[in-house]
Structures are given as C-alpha cells and as structure tokens.
C-alpha positions as CSV (number, residue, x, y, z in Angstrom):
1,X,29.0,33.3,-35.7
2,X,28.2,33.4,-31.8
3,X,28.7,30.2,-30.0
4,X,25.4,28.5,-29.7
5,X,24.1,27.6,-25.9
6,X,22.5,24.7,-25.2
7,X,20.1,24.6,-22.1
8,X,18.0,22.8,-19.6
9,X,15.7,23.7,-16.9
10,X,16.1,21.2,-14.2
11,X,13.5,21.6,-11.3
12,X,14.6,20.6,-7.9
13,X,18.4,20.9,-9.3
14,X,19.9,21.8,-6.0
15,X,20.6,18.5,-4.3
16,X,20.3,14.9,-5.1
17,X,19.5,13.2,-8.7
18,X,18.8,16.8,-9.7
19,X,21.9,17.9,-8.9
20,X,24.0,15.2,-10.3
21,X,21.8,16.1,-13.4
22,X,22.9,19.4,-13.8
23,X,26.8,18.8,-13.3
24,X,26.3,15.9,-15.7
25,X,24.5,18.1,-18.4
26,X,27.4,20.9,-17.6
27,X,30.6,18.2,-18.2
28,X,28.9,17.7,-21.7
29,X,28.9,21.7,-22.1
30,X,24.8,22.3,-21.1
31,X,24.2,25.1,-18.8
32,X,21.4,24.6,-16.8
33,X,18.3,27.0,-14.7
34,X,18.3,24.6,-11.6
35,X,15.3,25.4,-8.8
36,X,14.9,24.7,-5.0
37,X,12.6,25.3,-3.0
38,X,14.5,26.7,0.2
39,X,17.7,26.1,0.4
40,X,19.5,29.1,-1.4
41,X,22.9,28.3,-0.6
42,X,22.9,24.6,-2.1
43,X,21.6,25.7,-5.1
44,X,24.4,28.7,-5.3
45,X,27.0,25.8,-4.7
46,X,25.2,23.5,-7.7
47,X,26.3,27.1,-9.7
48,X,29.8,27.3,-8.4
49,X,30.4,23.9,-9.4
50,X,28.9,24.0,-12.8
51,X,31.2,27.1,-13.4
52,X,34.0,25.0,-12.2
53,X,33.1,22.6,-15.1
54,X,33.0,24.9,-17.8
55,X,28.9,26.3,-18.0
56,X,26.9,28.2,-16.3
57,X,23.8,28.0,-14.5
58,X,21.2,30.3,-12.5
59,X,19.2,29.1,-9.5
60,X,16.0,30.4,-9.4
61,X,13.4,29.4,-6.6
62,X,10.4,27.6,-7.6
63,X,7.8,25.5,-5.3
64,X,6.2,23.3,-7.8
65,X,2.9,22.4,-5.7
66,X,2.1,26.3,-6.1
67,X,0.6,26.4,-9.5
68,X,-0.2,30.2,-8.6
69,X,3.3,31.3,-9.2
70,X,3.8,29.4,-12.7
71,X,3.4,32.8,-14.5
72,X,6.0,34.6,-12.5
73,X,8.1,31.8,-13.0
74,X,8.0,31.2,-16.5
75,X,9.1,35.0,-16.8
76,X,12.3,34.3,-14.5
77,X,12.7,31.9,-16.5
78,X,12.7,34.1,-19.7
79,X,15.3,36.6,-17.7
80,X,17.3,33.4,-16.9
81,X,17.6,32.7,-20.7
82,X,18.8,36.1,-21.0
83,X,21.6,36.1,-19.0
84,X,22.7,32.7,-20.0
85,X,22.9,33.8,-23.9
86,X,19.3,32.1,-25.5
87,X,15.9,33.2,-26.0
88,X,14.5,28.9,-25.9
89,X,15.3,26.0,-23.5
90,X,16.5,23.1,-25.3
91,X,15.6,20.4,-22.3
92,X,13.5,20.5,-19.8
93,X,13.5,18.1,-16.7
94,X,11.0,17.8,-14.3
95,X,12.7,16.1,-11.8
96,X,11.4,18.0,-8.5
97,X,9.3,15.8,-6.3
98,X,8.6,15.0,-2.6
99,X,8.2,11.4,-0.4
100,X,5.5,9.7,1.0
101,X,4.7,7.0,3.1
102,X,1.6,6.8,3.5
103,X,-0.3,3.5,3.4
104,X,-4.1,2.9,2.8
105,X,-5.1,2.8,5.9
106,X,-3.5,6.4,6.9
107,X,-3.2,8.0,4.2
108,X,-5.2,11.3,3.8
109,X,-6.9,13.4,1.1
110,X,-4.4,16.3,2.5
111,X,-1.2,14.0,1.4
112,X,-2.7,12.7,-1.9
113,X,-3.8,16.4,-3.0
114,X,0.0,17.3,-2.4
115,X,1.6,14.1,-3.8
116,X,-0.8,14.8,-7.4
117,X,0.1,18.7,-6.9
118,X,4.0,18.1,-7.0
119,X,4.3,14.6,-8.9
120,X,1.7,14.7,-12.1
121,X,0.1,18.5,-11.9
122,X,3.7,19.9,-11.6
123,X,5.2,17.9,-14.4
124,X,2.2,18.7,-17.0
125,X,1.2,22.6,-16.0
126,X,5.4,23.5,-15.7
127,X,5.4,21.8,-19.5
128,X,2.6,23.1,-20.6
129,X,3.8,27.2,-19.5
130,X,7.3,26.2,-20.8
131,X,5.9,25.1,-23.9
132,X,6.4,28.8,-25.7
133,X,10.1,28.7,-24.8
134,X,11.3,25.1,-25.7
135,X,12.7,24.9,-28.8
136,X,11.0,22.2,-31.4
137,X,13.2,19.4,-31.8
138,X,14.0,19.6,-28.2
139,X,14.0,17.2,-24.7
140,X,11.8,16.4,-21.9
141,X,12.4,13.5,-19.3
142,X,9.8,12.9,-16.5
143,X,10.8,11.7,-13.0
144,X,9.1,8.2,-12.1
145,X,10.0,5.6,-9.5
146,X,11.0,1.7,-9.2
147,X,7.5,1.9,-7.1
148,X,5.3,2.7,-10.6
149,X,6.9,-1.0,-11.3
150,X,7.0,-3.1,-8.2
151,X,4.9,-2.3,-4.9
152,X,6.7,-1.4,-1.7
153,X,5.5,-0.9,2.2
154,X,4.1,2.7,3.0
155,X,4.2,3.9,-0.9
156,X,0.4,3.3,-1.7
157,X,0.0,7.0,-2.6
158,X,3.5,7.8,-3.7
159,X,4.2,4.7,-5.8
160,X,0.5,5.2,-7.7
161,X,1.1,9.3,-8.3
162,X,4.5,7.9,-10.1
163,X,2.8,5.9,-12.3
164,X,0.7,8.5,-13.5
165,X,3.7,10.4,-14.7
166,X,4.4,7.4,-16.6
167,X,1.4,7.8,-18.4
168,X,1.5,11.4,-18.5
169,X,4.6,10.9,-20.5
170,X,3.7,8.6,-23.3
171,X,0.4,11.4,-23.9
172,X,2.8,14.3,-24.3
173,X,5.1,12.3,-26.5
174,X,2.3,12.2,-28.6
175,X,0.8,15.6,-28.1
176,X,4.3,17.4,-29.0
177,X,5.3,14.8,-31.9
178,X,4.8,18.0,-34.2
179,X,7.2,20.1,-32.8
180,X,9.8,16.9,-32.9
181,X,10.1,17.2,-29.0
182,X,10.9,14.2,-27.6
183,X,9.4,12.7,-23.6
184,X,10.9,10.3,-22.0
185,X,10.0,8.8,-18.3
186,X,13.8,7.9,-15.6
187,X,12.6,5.8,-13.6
188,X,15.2,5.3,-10.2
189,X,15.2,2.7,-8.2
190,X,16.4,2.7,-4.7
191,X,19.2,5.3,-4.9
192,X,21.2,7.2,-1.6
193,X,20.4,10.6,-1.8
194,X,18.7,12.4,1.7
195,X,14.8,11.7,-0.2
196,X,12.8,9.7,2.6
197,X,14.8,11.4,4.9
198,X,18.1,9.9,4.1
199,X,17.3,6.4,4.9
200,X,18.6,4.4,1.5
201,X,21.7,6.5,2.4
202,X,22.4,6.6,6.2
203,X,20.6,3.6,7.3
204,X,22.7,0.4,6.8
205,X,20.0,-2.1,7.6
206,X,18.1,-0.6,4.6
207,X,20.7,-0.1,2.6
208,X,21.9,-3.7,2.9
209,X,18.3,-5.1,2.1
210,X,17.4,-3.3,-0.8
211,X,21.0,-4.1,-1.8
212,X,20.4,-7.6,-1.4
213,X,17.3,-7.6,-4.1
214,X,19.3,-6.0,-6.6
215,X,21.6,-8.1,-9.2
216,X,23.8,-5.4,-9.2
217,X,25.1,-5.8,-5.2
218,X,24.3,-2.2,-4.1
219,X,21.7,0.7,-3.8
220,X,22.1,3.1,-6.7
221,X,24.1,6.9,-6.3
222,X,22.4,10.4,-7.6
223,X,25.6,10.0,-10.4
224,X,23.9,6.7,-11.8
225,X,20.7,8.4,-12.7
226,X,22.3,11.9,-13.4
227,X,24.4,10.3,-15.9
228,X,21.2,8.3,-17.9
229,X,19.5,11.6,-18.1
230,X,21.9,13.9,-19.4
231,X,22.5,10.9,-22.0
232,X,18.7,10.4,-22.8
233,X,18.8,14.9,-23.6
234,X,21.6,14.2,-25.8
235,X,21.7,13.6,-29.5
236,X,22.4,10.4,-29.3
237,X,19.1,9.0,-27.8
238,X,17.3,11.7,-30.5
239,X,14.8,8.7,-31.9
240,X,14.2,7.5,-28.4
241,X,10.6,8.8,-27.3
242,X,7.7,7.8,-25.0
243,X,10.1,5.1,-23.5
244,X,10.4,4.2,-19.6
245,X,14.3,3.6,-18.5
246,X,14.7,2.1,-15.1
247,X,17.3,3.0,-13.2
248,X,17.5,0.7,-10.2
249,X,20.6,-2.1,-10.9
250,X,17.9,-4.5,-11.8
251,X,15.6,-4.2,-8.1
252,X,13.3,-7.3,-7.8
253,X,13.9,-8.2,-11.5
C-alpha cells in the first residue's frame, strides 16, 4: 500500500511562530503548504529545511487581507496537494497575522478594517474555502494573543480583533463537530520573533520587563509555541476541541 501523507497548510509559514510550526510538524513526519506574503526566499529556505528533516513542503504566496484571491488560492492549494502525494489537508493553521498599536484615541477605521480583514475575516473565509479539501476527522488551530486575556498599551484594536478569533473558534468547533474536525485557539504570549518590529526580540529594556511579569523568567521563543501546535494537530490532543491554550510562561498570572 502507498505510504500515507499527512499535511497542514500553515499561513504565514515563512518566518516566526509559523515557521517554527512547520519544522515542528515536519520532525514528527507532516509536510506542510507554508505562505508569505513577500518574502520568496525565506519561505524557500522554510522548504530547504523541512527537506533537511525528512518532509516536504511548498511555499505558495498568499496575502490573507485579499479575500479576492481565495479562489485562486484554494486551487494552488489543490496543485500543492498534488505534488506533495494527497488530494485533502489533514490540518490547517491559520497562523498569518499583522501588529498593531493603535490606541483609542488614534486608532482609525483604515487600521481596524485591516486588523478584522487579516485576524477574524482571514481565519473564517480561508476555513470556510478550505472546507472541501480538509479531511473529516481533521485539525484546525486559530492564532490568538496574551492581549485577548490581559490588556496592554497601544493594543486597543489588535488585542480586541484577537479575541474575536477566540470566539470564532469555539463557533466552528461546533459548526464542523459532524465532520469530527476539531478547532482549537494558541494563544502566545510575549514571544521574540521580528512581529512589532522586533521589539520583544532586539530590545532589551522590553525584553527584561515583560520578562519580569512572567513566572517563567523570560520572554517566550517561536520553538515554544511551534512545538504546542504541532502537538495540539497530533493524535494525541484528538478529544481536545474548542479549548484556548496560552502560551506565554504564565504573563501576568
């Protein structure tokens, strides 16, 4: 019998959480369909490195505020399959997502019609086209933030939009119960990636006070979160559903 190949779609796979996402799904034998936005050649070293572990990937581009292109996506998406041996995605991970920090007093409708465009409409119109392709019994896992938990300076749109997806997820756990998909909600805390500009990573000031309000001693690394989602796809978390799982060392507990 042919080997069977398991697969996710990770969106913004190319750097960061995403990244650390796919080579954790790859280590445990998952090839992935990562997407970036505009950097080509990141995303083509995420596939070198997932070959290097023993899958395979493709990295096809995909802007998720552009809900005009979700057609021609979906059927790159179908070619990707192809190529990587399957005709159905087993997980999907809607990880790709963009900073704010915007405040009341300056944020605009401009921001918040992007921030709801690449954090909630993203997440539920990507699922929602996908939904012919993912196989029943399989994964999702939503991309929250610490901020849908405890408020932050400068995060009054961003923090909010997260929250949503929160919501979003415990609705589609319910809406794709009959298909025995399960959707669950990752929910990082402060964690050193270049998001924000880079400024949990490169800025010690900040990284030393959000390290001092976590029990833990430190800010988070994209392989903490990476890690807890390939492990939430997996068979092991397969009666888990709906459920929030905050990544963040225990920030402001």
């Amino acid at each position: 019998m042919p080997e069977i190949t398991t697969i996710a779609l990770v969106t913004g796979g190319s750097r960061g959480i995403g990244r650390d996402t796919v080579l954790s799904l790859a280590r445990r034998g998952v090839s992935s369909i990562l997407t970036y936005r505009e950097n080509e050649d990141s995303a083509l070293a995420v596939v070198k490195e997932v070959e290097q572990a023993g899958a395979r990937a493709v990295a096809l581009p995909f802007d998720a505020a552009r809900s005009d292109q979700l057609d021609a996506f979906v059927a790159e998406v179908e070619k990707a399959l192809k190529t990587l041996g399957s005709e159905r995605l087993d997980y999907l991970v809607n990880n790709a997502g963009s900073g704010s920090t915007a405040t009341l007093m300056n944020g605009t409708e401009a921001e918040m019609d992007e921030q709801f465009a690449i954090h909630f409409k993203a997440p539920f119109l990507l699922t929602q086209a996908l939904l012919p392709v993912i196989r029943d019994g399989g994964r999702i896992v939503n991309i929250s933030s610490g901020l849908a938990r405890f408020s932050f300076p400068g995060r009054t749109i961003y923090g909010p939009m997260k929250a949503a997806v929160e919501a979003l997820t415990r609705y589609m756990a319910i809406d794709l119960a009959p298909r025995r998909i399960t959707v669950n909600v990752v929910a990082p805390g402060a964690i050193a990636t270049d998001f924000n500009g880079g400024a949990t990573r490169d800025n010690a000031a900040v990284n030393k006070a959000l390290a001092d309000q976590t029990p833990l001693g430190r800010v988070g690394l994209p392989e903490d979160v990476g890690a807890v989602i390939a492990g939430i796809l997996s068979a092991d978390f397969g009666f888990v559903n709906a459920q929030r799982i905050e990544v963040s060392g225990g920030f402001r507990a």
